[in-house]
LOGU-661620 format. One record per residue (C-alpha): residue in one letter; residue number from 1; x, y, z. Coordinates in nm, 3 decimals. Example, Ala and Ser with C-alpha at 12.3 -4.5 7.8 and 13.67 -1.06 7.14 Angstrom:
REM LOGU-661620
   rest    nr         X         Y         Z
      A     1     1.230    -0.450     0.780
      S     2     1.367    -0.106     0.714
***
This chain:
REM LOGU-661620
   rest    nr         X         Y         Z
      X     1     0.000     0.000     0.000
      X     2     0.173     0.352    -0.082
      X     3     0.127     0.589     0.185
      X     4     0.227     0.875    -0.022
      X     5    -0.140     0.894    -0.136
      X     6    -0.236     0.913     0.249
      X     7    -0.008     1.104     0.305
      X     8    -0.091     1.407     0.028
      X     9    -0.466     1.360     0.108
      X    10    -0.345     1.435     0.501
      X    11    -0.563     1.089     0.616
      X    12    -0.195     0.931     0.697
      X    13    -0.234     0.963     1.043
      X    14    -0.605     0.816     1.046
      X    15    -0.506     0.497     0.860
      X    16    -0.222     0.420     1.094
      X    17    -0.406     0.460     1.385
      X    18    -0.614     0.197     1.232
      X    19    -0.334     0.005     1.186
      X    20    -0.265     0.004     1.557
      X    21    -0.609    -0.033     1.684
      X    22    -0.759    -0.320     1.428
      X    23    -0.626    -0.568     1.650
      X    24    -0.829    -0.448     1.964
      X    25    -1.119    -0.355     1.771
      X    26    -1.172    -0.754     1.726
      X    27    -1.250    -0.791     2.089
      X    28    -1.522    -0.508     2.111
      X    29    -1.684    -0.669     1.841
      X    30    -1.606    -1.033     1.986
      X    31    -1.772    -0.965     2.341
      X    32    -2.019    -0.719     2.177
      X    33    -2.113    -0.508     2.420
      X    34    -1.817    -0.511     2.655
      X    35    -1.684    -0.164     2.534
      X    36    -2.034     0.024     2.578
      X    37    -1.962     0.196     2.940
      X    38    -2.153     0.494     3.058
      X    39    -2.034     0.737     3.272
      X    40    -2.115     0.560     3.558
      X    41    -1.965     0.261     3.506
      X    42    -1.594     0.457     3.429
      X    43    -1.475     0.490     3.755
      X    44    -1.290     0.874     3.859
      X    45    -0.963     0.648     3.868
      X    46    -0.985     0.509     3.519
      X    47    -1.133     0.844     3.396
      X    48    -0.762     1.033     3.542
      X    49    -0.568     0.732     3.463
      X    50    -0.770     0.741     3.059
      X    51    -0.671     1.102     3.078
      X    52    -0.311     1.066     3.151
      X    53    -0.265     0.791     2.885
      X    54    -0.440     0.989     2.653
      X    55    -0.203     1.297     2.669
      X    56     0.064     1.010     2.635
      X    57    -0.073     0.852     2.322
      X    58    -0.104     1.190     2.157
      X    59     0.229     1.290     2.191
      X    60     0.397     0.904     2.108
      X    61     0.144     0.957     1.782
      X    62     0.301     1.306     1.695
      X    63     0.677     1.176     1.741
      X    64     0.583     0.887     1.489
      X    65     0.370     1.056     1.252
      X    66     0.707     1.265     1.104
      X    67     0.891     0.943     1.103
      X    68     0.620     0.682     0.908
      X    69     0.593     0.992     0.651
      X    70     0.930     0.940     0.569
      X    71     1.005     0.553     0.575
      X    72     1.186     0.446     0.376
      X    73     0.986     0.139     0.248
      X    74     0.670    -0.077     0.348
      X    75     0.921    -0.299     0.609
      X    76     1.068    -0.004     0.761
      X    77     0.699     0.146     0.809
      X    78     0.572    -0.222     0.948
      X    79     0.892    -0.160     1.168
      X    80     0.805     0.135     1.299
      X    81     0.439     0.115     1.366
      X    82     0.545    -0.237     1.587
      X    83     0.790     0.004     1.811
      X    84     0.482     0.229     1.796
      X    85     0.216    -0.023     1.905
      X    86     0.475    -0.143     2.161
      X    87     0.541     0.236     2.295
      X    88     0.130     0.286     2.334
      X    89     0.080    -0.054     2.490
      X    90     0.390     0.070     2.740
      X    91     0.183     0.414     2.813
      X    92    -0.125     0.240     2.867
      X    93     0.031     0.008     3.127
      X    94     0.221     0.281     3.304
      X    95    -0.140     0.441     3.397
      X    96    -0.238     0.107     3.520
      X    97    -0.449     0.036     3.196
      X    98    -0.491    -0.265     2.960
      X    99    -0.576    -0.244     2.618
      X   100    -0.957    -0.327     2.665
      X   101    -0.962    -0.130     2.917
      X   102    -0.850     0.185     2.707
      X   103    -1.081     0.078     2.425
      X   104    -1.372     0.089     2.668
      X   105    -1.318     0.364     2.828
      X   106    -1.256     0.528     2.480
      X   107    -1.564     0.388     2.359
      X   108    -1.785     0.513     2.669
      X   109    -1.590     0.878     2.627
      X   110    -1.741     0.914     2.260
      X   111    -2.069     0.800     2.347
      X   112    -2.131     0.995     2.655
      X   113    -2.077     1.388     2.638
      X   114    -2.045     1.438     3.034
      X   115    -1.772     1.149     3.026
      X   116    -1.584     1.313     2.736
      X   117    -1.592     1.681     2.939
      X   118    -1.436     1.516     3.255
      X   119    -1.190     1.361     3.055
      X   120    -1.118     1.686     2.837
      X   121    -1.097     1.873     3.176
      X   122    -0.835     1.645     3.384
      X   123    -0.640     1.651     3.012
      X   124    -0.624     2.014     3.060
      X   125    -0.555     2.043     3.443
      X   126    -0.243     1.788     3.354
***
């Protein structure tokens, strides 16, 4: 797949996100509704711990956005999304947080607009 067409239509970033999420996806959709939290389900806890990672997983995305852009080739990119995946899955553990953890708590912050605003606020006090 050529990223350079990603790249000039500026969806680069999108489709390696993907990249790095498609394997977790498989589990929402495997225990159905397992990622569908509300608000009160998300404890305050996992919402600051869900905020911390998520100020961590932005940044890790920035530093390899530059550097996938300008790979090389497909095996350097494949390379470089695995140290990626690896440096994510490291942030999410740091703030006590799995994988499907993340991905529920991610899916219960899109669905629920209160969630989302505590979330955006203890990004912002961080």
């Amino acid at each position: 797949m050529d990223l350079k067409l990603f790249k000039s239509s500026g969806i680069c970033f999108f489709f390696l996100m993907a990249l790095v999420l498609t394997p977790t996806l498989g589990l929402s959709q495997q225990y159905g509704d397992a990622g569908q939290n509300t608000q009160s389900e998300v404890s305050g806890q996992d919402i600051k711990a869900f905020a911390n990672a998520q100020l961590e997983v932005s940044r890790v995305r920035q530093q390899y956005q530059t550097r996938l852009s300008n790979a090389g080739n497909q095996d350097e990119q494949q390379a470089l999304v695995q140290e990626m995946n690896e440096k994510l899955v490291a942030a999410l553990k740091d703030e006590g947080l799995s994988v499907e953890k993340y991905n529920e708590i991610f899916n219960a912050v899109q669905n629920d607009a209160d969630l989302r605003e505590r979330v955006t606020e203890m990004m912002q006090d961080s």
